[in-house]
C-alpha positions in Angstrom: -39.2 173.4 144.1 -38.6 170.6 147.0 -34.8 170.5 147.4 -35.0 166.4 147.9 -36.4 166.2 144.6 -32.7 167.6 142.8 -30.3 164.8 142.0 -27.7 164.6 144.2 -25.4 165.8 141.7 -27.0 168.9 140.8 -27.7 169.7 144.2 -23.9 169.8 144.7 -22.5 171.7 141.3 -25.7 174.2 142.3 -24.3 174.9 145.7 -20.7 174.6 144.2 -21.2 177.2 142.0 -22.9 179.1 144.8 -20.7 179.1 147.2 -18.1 180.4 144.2 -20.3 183.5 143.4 -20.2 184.5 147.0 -16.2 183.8 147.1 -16.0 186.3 144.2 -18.6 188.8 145.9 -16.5 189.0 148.9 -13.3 189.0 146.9 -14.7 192.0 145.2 -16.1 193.6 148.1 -13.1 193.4 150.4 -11.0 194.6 147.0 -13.0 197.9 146.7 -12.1 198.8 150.7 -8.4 197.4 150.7 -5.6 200.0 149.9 -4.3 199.0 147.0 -7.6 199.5 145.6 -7.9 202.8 146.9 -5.0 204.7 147.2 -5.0 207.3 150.1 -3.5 210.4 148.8 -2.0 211.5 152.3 0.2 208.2 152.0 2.6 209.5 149.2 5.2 206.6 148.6 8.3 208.3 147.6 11.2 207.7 149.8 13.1 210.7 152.0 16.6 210.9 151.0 19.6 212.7 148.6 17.9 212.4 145.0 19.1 212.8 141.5 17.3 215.1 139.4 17.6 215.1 135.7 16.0 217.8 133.4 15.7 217.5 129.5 13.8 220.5 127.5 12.6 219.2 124.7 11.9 221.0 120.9 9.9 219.1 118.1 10.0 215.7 120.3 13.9 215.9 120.4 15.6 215.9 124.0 18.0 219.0 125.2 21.2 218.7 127.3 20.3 217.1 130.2 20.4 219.7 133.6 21.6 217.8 136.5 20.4 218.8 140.3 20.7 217.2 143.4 17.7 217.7 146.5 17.4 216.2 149.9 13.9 215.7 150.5 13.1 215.1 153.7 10.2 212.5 155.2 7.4 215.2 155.8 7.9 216.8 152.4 5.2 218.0 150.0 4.9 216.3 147.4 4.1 218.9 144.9 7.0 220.9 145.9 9.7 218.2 146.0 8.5 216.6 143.1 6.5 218.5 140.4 7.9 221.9 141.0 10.1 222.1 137.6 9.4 225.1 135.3 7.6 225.1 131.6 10.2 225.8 129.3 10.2 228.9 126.6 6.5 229.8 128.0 6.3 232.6 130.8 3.8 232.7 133.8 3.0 229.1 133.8 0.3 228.3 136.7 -0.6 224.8 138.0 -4.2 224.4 138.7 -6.7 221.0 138.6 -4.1 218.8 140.8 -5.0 215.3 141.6 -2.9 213.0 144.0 -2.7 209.5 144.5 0.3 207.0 146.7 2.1 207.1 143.4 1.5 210.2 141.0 0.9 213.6 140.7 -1.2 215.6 137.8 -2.1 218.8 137.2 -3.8 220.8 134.3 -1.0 223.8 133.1 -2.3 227.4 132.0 0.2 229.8 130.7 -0.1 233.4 129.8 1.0 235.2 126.6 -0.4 235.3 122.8 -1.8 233.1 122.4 -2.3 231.6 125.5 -1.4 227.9 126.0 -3.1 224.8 128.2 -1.1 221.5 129.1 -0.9 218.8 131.3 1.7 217.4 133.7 2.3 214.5 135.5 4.7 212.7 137.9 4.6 208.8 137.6 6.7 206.5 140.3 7.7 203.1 139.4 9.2 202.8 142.7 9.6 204.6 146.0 13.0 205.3 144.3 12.0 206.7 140.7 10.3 208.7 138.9 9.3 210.3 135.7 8.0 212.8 135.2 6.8 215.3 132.2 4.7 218.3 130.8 2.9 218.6 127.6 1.4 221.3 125.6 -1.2 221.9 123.0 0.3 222.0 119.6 3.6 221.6 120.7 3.3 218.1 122.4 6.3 217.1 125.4 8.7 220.2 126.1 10.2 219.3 129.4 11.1 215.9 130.6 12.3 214.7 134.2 13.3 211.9 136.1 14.6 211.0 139.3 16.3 208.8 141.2 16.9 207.9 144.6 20.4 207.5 145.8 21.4 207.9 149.5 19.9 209.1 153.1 20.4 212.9 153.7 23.4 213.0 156.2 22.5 216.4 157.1 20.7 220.3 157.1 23.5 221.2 154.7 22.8 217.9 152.0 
């Protein structure tokens, strides 16, 4: 079909729509290789610093006392020991295995020991470079443990 032959009109909504298509194509294509949509996983976004940890066991969905510790976490940190090293509660010889890591959570697949033996899942959500929460949950038994932290001050020293 001989271009000249289009209406005016339609020759400009044609390459109108066009030239849309291809601004949504590249959109697209530089959205797949930016870093937001790609999160690299050696680029955890949790900021160094004195944090607050709070620690709730909880028993038929109903939260425990809350247990209260404080960590200085330095910039070169791990993230799965700073921040997803908190016990399973009432069920021995726990092991995290299946881990999986992006800029702004953790998760890992839980396997403990004991009769019967019992599977779960954890996870570590930030919000912020500032806050997290975090939790585990078992089969049958549903959230026993819940944390969350919080940010408050630079480490002013080894001893913090």
């Amino acid at each position: 079909m001989n271009d000249n032959l289009i209406k005016p009109e339609r020759r400009l909504r044609r390459s109108s729509v066009m030239r849309h298509g291809f601004s949504v194509a590249l959109f697209v294509a530089v959205g797949f290789g930016s870093p937001l949509a790609h999160a690299d996983s050696a680029d955890f976004r949790a900021m160094p610093g004195l944090w607050k940890i709070t620690t709730r066991k909880l028993s038929h969905g109903h939260p425990g006392k809350p247990s209260i510790e404080w960590h200085c976490i330095d910039e070169g940190a791990d993230p799965w020991t700073s921040f997803a090293s908190f016990a399973v509660p009432t069920v021995p010889s726990c092991q995290r295995n299946d881990q999986h890591r992006s800029s702004t959570a953790l998760a890992w697949a839980v396997s403990c020991s004991g009769h019967p033996p019992v599977n779960g899942r954890g996870r570590v959500d930030f919000d912020s470079a500032e806050h997290y929460i975090a939790s585990i949950e078992l089969q049958k038994r549903g959230e026993v443990v819940r944390v969350e932290g919080q940010r408050y001050a630079a480490c002013t020293g080894p001893s913090d």
